[in-house]
PDB file of N, CA, C and O in Angstrom, chain B, residues numbered from 101:
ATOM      1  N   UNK B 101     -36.099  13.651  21.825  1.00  0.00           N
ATOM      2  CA  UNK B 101     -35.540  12.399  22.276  1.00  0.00           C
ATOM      3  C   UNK B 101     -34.522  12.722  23.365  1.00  0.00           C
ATOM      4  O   UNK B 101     -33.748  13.678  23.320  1.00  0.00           O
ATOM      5  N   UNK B 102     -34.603  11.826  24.345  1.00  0.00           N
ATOM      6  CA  UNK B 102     -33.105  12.302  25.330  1.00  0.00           C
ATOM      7  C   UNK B 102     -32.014  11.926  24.915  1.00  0.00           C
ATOM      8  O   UNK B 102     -31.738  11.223  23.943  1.00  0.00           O
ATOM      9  N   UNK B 103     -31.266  12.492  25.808  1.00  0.00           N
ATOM     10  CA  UNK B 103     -29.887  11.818  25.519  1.00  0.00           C
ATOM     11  C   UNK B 103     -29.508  10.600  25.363  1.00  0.00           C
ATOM     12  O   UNK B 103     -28.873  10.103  24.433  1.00  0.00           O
ATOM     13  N   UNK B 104     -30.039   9.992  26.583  1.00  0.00           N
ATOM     14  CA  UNK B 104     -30.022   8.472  27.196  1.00  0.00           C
ATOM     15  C   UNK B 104     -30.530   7.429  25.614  1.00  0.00           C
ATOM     16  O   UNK B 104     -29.837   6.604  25.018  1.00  0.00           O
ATOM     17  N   UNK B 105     -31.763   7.815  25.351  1.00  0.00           N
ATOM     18  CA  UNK B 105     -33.009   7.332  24.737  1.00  0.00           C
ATOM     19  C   UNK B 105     -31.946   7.099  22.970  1.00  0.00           C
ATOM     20  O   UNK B 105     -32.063   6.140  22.207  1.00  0.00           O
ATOM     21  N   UNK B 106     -30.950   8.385  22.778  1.00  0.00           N
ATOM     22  CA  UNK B 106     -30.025   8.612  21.684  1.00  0.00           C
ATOM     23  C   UNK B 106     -29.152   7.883  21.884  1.00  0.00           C
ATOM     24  O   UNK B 106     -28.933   7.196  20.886  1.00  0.00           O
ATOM     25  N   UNK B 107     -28.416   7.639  22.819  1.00  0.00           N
ATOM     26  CA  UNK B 107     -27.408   7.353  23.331  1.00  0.00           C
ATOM     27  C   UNK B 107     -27.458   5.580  22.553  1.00  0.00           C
ATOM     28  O   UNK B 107     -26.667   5.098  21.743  1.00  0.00           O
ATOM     29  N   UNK B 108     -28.637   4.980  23.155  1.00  0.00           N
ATOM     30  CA  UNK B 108     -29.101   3.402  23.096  1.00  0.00           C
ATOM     31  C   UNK B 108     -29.128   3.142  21.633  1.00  0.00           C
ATOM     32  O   UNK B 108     -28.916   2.056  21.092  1.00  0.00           O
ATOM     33  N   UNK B 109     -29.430   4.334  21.030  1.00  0.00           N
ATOM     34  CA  UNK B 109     -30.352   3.913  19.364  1.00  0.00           C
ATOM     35  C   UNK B 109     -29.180   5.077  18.830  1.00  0.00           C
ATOM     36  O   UNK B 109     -29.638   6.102  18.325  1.00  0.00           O
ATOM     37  N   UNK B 110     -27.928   4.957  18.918  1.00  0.00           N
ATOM     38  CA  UNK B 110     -27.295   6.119  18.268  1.00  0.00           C
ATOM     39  C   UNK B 110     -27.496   5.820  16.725  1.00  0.00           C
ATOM     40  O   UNK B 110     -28.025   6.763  16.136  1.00  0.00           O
ATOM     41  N   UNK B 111     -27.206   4.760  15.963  1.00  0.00           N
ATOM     42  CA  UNK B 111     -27.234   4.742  14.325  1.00  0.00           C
ATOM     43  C   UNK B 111     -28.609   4.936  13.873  1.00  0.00           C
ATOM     44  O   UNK B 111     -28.883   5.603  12.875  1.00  0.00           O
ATOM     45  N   UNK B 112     -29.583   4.279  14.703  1.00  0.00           N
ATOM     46  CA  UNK B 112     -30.819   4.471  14.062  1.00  0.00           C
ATOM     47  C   UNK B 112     -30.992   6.032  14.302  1.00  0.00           C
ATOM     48  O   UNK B 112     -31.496   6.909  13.600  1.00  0.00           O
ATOM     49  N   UNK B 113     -30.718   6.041  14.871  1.00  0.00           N
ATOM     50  CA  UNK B 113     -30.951   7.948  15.173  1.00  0.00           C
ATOM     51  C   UNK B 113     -30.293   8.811  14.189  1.00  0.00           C
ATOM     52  O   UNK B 113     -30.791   9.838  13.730  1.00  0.00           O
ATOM     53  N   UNK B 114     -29.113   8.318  13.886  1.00  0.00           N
ATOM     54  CA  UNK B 114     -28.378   8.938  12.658  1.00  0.00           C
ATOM     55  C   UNK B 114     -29.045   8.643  11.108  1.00  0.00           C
ATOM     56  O   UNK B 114     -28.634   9.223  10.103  1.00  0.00           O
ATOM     57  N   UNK B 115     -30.127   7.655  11.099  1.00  0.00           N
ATOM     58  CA  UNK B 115     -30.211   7.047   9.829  1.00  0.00           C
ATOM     59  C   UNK B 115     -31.675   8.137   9.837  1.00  0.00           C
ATOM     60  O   UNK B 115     -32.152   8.836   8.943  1.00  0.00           O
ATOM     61  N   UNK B 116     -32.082   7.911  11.220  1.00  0.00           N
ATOM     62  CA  UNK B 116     -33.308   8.945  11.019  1.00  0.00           C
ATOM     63  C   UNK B 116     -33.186  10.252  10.515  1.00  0.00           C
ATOM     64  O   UNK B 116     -34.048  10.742   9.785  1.00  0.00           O
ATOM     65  N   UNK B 117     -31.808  11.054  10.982  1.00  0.00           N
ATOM     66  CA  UNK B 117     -31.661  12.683  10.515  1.00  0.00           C
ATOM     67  C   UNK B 117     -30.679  12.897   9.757  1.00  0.00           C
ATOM     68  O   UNK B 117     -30.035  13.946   9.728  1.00  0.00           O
ATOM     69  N   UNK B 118     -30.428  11.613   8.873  1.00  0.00           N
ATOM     70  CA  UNK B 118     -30.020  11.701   7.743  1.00  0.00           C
ATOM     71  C   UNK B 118     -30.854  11.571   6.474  1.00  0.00           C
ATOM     72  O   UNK B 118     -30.349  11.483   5.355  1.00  0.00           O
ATOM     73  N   UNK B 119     -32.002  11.565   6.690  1.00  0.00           N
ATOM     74  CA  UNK B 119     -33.211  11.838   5.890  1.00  0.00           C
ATOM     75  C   UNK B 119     -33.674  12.938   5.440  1.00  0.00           C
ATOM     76  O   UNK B 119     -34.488  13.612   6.072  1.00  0.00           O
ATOM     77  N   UNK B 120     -33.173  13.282   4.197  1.00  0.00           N
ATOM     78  CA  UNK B 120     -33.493  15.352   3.970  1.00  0.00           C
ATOM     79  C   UNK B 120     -34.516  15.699   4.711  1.00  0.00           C
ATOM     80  O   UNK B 120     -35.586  15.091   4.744  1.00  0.00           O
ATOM     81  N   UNK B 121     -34.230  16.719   5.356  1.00  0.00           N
ATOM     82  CA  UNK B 121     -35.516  17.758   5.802  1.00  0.00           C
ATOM     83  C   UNK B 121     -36.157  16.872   7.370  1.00  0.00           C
ATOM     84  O   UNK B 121     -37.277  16.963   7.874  1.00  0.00           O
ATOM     85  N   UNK B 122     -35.218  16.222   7.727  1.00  0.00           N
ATOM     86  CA  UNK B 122     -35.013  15.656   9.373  1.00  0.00           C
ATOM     87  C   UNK B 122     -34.334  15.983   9.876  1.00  0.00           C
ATOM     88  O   UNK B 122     -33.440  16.608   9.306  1.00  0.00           O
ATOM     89  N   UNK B 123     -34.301  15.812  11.087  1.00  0.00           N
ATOM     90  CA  UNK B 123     -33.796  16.591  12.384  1.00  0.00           C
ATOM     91  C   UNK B 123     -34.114  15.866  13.539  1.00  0.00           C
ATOM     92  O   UNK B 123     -35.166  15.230  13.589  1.00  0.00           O
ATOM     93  N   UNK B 124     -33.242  15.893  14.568  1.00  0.00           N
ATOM     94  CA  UNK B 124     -33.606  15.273  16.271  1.00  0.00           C
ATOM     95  C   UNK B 124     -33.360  16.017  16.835  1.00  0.00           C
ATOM     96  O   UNK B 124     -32.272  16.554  16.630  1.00  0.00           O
ATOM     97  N   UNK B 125     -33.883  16.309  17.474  1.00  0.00           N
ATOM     98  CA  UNK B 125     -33.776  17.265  19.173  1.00  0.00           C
ATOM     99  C   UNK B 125     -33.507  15.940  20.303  1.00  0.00           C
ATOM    100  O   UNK B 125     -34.311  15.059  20.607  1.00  0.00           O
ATOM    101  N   UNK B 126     -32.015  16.148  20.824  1.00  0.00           N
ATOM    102  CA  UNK B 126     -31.778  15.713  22.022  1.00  0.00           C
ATOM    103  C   UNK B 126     -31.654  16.309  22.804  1.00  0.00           C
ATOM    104  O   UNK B 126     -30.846  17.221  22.624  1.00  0.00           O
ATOM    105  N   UNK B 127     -32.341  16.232  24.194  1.00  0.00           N
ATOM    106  CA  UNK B 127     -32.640  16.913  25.156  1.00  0.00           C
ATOM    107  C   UNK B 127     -31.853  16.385  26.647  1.00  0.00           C
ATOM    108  O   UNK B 127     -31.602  15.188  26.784  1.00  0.00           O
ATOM    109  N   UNK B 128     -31.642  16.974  27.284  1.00  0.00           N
ATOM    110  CA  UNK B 128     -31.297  16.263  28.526  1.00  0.00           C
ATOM    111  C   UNK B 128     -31.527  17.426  29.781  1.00  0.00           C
ATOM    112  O   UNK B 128     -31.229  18.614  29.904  1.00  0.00           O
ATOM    113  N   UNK B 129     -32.264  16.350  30.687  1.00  0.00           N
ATOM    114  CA  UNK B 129     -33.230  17.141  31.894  1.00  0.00           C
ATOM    115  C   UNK B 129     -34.317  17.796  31.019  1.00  0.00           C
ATOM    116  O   UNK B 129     -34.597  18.874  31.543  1.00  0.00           O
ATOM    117  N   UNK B 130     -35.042  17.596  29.908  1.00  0.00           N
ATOM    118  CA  UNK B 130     -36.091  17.819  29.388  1.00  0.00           C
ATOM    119  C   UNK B 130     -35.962  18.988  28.522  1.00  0.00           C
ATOM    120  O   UNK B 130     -36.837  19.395  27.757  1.00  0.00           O
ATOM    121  N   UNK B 131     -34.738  19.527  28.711  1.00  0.00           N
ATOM    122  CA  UNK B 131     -34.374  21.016  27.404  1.00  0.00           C
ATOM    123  C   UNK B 131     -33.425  20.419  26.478  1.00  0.00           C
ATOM    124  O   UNK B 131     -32.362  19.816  26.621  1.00  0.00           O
ATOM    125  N   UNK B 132     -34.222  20.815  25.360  1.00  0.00           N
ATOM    126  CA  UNK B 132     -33.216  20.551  24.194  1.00  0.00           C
ATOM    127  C   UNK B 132     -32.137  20.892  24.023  1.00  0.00           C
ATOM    128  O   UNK B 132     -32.181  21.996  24.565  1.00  0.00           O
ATOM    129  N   UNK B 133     -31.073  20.773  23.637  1.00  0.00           N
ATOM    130  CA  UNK B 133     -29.517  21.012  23.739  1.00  0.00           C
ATOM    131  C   UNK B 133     -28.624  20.745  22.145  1.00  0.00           C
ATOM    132  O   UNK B 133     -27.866  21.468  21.498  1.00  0.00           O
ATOM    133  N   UNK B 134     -28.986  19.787  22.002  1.00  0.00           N
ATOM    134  CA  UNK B 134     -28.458  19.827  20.076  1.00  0.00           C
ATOM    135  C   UNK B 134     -29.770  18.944  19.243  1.00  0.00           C
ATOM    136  O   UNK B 134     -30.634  18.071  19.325  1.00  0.00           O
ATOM    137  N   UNK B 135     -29.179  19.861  18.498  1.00  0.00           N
ATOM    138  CA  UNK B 135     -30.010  18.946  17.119  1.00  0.00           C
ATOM    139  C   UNK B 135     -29.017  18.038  16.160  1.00  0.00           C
ATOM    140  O   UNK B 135     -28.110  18.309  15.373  1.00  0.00           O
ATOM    141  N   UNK B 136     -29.323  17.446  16.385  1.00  0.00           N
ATOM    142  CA  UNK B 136     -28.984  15.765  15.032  1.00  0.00           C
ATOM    143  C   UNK B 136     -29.125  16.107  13.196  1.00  0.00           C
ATOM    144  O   UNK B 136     -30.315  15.953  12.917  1.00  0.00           O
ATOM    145  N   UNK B 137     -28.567  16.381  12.311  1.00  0.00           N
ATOM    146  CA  UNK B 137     -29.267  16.745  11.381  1.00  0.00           C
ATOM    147  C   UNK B 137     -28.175  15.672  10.144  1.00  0.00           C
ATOM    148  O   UNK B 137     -27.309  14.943  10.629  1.00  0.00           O
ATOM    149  N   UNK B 138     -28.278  15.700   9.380  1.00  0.00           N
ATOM    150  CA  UNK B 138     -27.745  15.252   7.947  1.00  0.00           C
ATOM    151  C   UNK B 138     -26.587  16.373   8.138  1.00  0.00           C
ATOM    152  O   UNK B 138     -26.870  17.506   8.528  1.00  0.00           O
ATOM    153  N   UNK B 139     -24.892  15.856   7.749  1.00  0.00           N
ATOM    154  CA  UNK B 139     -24.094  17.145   7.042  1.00  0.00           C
ATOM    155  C   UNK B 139     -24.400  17.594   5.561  1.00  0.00           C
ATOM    156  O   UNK B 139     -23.579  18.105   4.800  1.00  0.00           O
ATOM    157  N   UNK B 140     -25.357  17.394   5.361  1.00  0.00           N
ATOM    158  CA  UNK B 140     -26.068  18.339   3.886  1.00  0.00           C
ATOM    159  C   UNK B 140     -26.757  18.919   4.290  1.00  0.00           C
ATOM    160  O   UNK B 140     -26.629  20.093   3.945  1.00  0.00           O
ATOM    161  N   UNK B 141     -27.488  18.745   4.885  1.00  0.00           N
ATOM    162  CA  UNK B 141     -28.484  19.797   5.377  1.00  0.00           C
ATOM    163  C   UNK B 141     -28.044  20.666   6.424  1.00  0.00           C
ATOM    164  O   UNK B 141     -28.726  21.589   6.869  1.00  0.00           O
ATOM    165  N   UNK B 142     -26.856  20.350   6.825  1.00  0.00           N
ATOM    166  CA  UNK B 142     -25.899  21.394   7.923  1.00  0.00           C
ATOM    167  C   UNK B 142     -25.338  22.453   7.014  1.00  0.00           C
ATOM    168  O   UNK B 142     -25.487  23.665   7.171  1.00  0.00           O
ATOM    169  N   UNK B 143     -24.525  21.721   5.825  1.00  0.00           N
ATOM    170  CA  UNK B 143     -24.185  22.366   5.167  1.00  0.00           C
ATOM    171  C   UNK B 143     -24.866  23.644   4.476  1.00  0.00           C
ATOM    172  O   UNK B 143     -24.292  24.733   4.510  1.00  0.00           O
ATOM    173  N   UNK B 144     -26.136  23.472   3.835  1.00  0.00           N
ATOM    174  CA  UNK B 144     -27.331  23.795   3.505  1.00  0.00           C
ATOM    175  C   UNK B 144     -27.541  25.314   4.784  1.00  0.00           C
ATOM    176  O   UNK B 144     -27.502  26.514   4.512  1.00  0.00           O
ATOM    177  N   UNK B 145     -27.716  24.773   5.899  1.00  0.00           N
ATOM    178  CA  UNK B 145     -27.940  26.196   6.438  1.00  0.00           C
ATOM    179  C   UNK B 145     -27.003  27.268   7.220  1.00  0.00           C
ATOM    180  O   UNK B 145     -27.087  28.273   7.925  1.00  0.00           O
ATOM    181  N   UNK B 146     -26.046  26.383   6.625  1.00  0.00           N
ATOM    182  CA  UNK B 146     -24.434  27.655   7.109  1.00  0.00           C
ATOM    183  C   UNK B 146     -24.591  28.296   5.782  1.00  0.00           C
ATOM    184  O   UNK B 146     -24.611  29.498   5.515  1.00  0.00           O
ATOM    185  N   UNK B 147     -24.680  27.450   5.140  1.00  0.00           N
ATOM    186  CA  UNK B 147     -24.603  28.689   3.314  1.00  0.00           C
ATOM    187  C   UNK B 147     -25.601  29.310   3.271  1.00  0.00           C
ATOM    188  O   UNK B 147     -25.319  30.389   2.750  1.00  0.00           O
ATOM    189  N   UNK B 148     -27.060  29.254   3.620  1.00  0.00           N
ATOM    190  CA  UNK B 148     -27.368  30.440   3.816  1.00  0.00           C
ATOM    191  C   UNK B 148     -27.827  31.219   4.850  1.00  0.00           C
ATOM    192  O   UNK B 148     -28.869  31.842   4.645  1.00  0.00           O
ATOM    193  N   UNK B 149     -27.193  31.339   6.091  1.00  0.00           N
ATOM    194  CA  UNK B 149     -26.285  31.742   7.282  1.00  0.00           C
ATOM    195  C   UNK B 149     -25.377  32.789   7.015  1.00  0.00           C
ATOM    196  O   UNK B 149     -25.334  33.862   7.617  1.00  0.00           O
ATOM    197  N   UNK B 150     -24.552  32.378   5.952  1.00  0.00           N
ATOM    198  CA  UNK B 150     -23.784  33.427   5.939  1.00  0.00           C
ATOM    199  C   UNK B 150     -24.130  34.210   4.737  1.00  0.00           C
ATOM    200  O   UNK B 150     -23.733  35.374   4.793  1.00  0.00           O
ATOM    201  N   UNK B 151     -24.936  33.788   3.374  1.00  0.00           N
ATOM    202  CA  UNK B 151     -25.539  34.674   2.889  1.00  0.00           C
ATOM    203  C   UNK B 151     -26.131  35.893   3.498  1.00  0.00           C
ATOM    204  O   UNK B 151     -25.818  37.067   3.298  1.00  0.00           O
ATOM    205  N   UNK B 152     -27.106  35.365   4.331  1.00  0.00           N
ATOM    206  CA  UNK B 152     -28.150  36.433   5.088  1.00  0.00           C
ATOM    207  C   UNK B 152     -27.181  37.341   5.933  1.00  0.00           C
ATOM    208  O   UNK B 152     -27.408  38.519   6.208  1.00  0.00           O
ATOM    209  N   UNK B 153     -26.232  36.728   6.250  1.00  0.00           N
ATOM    210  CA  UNK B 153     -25.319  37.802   6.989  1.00  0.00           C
ATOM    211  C   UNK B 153     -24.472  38.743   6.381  1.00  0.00           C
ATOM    212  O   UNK B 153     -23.797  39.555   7.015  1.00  0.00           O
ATOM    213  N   UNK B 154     -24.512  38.599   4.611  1.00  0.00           N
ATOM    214  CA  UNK B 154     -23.912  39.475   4.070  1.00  0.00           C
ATOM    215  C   UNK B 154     -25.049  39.987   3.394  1.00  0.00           C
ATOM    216  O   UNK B 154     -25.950  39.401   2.794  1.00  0.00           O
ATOM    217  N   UNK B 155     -24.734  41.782   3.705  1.00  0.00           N
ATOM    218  CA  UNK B 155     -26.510  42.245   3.675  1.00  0.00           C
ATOM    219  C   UNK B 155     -26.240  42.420   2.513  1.00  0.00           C
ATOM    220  O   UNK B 155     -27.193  42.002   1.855  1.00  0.00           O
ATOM    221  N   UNK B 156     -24.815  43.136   1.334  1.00  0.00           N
ATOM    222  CA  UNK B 156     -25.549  43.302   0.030  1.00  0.00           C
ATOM    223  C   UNK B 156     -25.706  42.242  -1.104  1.00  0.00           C
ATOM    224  O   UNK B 156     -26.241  42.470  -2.189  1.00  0.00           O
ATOM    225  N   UNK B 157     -25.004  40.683  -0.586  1.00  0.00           N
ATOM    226  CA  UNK B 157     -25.192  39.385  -0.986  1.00  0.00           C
ATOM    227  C   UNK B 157     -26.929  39.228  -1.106  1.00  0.00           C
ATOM    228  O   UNK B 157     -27.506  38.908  -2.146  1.00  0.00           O
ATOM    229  N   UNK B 158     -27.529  39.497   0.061  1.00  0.00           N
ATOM    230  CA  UNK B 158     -28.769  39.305   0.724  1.00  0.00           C
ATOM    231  C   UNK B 158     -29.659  39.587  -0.569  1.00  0.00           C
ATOM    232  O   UNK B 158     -30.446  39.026  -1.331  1.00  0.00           O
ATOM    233  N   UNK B 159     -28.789  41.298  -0.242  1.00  0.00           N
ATOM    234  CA  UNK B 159     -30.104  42.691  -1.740  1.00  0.00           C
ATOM    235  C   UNK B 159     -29.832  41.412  -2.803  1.00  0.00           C
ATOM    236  O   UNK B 159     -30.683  40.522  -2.803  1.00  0.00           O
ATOM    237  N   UNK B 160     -28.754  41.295  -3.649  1.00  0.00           N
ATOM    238  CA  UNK B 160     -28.640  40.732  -4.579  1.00  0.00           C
ATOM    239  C   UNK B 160     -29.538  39.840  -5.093  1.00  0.00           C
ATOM    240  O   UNK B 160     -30.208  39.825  -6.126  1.00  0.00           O
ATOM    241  N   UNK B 161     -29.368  38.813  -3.808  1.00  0.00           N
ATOM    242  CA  UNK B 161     -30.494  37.366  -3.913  1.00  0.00           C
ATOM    243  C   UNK B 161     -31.821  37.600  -3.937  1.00  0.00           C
ATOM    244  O   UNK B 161     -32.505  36.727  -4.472  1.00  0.00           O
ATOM    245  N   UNK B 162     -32.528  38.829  -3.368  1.00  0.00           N
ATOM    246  CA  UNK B 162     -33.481  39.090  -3.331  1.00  0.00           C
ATOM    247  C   UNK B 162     -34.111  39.660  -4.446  1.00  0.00           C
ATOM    248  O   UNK B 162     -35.210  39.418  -4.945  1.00  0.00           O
ATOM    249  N   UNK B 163     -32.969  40.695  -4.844  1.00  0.00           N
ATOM    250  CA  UNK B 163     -33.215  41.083  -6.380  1.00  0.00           C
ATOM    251  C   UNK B 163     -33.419  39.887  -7.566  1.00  0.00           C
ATOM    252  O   UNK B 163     -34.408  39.752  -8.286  1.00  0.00           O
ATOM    253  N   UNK B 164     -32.715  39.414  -7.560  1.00  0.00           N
ATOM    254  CA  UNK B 164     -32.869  38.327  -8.795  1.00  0.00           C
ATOM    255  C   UNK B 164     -33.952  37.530  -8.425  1.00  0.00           C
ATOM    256  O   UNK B 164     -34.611  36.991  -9.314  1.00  0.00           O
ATOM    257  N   UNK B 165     -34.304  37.336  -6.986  1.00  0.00           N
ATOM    258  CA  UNK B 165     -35.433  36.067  -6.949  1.00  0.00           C
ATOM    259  C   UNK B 165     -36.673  37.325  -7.667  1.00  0.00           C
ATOM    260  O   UNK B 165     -37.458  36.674  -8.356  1.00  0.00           O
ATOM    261  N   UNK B 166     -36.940  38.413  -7.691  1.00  0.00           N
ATOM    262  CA  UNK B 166     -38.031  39.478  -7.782  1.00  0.00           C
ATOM    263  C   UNK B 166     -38.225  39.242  -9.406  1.00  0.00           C
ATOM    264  O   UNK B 166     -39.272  39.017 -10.013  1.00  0.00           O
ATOM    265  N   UNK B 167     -36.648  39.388 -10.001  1.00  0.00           N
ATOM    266  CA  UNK B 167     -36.341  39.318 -11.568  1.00  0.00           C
ATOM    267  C   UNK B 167     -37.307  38.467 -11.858  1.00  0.00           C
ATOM    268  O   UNK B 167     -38.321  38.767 -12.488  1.00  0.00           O
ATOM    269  N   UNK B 168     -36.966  37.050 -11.287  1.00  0.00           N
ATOM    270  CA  UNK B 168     -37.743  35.704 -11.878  1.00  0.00           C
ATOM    271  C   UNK B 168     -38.900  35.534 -11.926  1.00  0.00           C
ATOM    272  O   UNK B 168     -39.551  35.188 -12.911  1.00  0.00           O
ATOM    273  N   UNK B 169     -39.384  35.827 -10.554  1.00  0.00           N
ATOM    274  CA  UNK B 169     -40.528  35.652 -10.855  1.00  0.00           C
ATOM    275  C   UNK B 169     -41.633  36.995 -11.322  1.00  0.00           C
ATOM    276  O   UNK B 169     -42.852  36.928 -11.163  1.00  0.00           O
ATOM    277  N   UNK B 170     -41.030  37.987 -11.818  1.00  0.00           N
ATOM    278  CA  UNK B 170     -41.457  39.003 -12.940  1.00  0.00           C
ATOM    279  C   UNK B 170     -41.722  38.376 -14.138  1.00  0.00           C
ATOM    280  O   UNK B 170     -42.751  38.576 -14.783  1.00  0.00           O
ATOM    281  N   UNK B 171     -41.010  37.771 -14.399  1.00  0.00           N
ATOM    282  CA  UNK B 171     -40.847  37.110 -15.432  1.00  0.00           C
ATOM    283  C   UNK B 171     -39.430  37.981 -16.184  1.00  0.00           C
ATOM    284  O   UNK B 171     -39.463  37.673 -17.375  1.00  0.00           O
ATOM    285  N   UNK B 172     -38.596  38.642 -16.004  1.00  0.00           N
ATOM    286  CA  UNK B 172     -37.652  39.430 -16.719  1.00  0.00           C
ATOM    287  C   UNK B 172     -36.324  39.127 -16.647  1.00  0.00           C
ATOM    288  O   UNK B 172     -35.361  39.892 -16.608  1.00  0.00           O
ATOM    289  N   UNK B 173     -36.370  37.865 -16.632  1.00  0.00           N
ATOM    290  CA  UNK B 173     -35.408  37.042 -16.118  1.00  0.00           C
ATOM    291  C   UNK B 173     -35.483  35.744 -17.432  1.00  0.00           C
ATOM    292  O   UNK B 173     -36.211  34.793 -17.147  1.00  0.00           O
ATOM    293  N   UNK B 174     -34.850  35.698 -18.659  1.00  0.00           N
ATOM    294  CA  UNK B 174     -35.411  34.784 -19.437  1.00  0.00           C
ATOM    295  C   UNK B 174     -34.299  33.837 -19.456  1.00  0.00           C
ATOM    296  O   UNK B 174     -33.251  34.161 -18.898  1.00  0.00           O
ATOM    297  N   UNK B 175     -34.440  32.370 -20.204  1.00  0.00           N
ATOM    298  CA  UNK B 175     -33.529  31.458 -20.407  1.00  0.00           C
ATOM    299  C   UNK B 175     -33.093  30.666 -19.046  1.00  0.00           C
ATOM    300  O   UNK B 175     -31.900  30.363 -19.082  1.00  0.00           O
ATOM    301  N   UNK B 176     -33.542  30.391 -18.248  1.00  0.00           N
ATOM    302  CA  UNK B 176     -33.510  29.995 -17.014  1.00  0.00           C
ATOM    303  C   UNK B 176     -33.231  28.553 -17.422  1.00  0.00           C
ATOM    304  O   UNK B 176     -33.393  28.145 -18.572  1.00  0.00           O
ATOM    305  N   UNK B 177     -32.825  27.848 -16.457  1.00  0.00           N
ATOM    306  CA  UNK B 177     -32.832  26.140 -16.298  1.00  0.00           C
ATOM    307  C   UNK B 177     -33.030  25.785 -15.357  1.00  0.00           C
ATOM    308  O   UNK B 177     -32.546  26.248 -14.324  1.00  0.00           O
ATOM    309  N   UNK B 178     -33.862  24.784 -15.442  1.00  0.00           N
ATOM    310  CA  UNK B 178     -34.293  24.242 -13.814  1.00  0.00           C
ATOM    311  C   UNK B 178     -32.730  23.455 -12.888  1.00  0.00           C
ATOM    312  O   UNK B 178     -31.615  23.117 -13.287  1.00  0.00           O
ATOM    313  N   UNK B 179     -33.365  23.429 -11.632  1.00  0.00           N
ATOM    314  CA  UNK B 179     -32.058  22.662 -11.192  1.00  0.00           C
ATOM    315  C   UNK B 179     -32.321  21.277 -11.330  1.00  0.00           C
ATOM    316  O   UNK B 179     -31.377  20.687 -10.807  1.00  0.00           O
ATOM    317  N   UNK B 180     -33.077  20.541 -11.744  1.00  0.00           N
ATOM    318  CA  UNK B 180     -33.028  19.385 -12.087  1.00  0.00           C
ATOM    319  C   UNK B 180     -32.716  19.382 -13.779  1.00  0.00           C
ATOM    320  O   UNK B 180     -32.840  18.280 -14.313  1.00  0.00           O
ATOM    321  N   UNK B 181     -32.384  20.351 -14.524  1.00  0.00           N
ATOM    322  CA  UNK B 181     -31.789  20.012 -15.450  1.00  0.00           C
ATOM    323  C   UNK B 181     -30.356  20.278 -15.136  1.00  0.00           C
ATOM    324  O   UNK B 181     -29.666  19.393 -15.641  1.00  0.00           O
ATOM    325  N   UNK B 182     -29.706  21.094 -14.545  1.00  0.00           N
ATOM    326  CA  UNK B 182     -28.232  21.451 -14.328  1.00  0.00           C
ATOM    327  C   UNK B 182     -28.106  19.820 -13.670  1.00  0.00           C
ATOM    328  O   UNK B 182     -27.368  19.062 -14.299  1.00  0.00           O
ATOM    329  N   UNK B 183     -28.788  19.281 -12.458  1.00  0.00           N
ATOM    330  CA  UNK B 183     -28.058  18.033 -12.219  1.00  0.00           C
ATOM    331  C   UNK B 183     -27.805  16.921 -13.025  1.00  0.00           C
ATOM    332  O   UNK B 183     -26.794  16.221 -12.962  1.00  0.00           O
ATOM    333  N   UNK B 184     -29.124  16.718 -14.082  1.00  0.00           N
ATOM    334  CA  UNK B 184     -29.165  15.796 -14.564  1.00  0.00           C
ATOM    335  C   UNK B 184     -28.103  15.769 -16.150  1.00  0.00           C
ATOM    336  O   UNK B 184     -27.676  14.835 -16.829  1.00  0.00           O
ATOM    337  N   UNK B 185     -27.992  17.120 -16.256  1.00  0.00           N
ATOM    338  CA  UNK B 185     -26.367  17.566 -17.570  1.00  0.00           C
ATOM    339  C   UNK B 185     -24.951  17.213 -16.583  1.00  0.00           C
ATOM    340  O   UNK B 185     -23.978  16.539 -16.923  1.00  0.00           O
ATOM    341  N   UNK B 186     -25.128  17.717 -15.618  1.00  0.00           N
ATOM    342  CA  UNK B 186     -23.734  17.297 -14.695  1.00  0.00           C
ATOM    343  C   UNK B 186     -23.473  15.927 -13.585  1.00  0.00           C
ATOM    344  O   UNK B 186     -22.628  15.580 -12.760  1.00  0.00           O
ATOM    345  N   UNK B 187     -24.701  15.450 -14.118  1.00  0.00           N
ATOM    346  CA  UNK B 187     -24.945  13.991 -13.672  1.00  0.00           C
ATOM    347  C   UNK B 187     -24.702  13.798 -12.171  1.00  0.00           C
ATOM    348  O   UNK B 187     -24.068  12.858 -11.691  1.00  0.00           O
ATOM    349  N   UNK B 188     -25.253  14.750 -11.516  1.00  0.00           N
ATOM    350  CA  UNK B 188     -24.860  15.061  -9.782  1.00  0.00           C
ATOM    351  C   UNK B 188     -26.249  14.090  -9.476  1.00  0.00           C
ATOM    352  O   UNK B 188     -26.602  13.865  -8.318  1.00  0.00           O
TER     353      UNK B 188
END
């Protein structure tokens, strides 16, 4: 979308990439320049941004995701049960 094109439709544009897992590319002179996104989903990829940038955070996460799905990893809870006990 351009700038201009954003500029005219700014809320609808916000209502659009405030929709999980949306995004806008505003462009101006035809190169993209920022993206539009939800602050959850901003949030979402600074946290793991800076995970990945801490390399033995990284090993860690990688290790345990390996655990799980080994299966050697027991007593687990889904995250829709942690939300729905903490009523998030």
């Amino acid at each position: 979308m351009t700038a201009t094109q954003a500029r005219k439709n700014f809320f609808s544009v916000m209502k659009l990439a405030k929709k999980r897992g949306s995004s806008v590319a505003i462009t101006h002179e035809g190169i993209p320049n920022v993206v539009m996104m939800s602050f959850e989903e901003f949030e979402g990829w600074k946290e793991t941004l800076e995970i990945m940038a801490d390399p033995e955070l990284s090993k860690d996460v990688l290790a345990a995701l390996k655990e799980m799905r080994s299966g050697k990893i027991k007593n687990t809870v889904s995250w829709e049960s942690v939300k729905k006990e903490l009523k998030l």
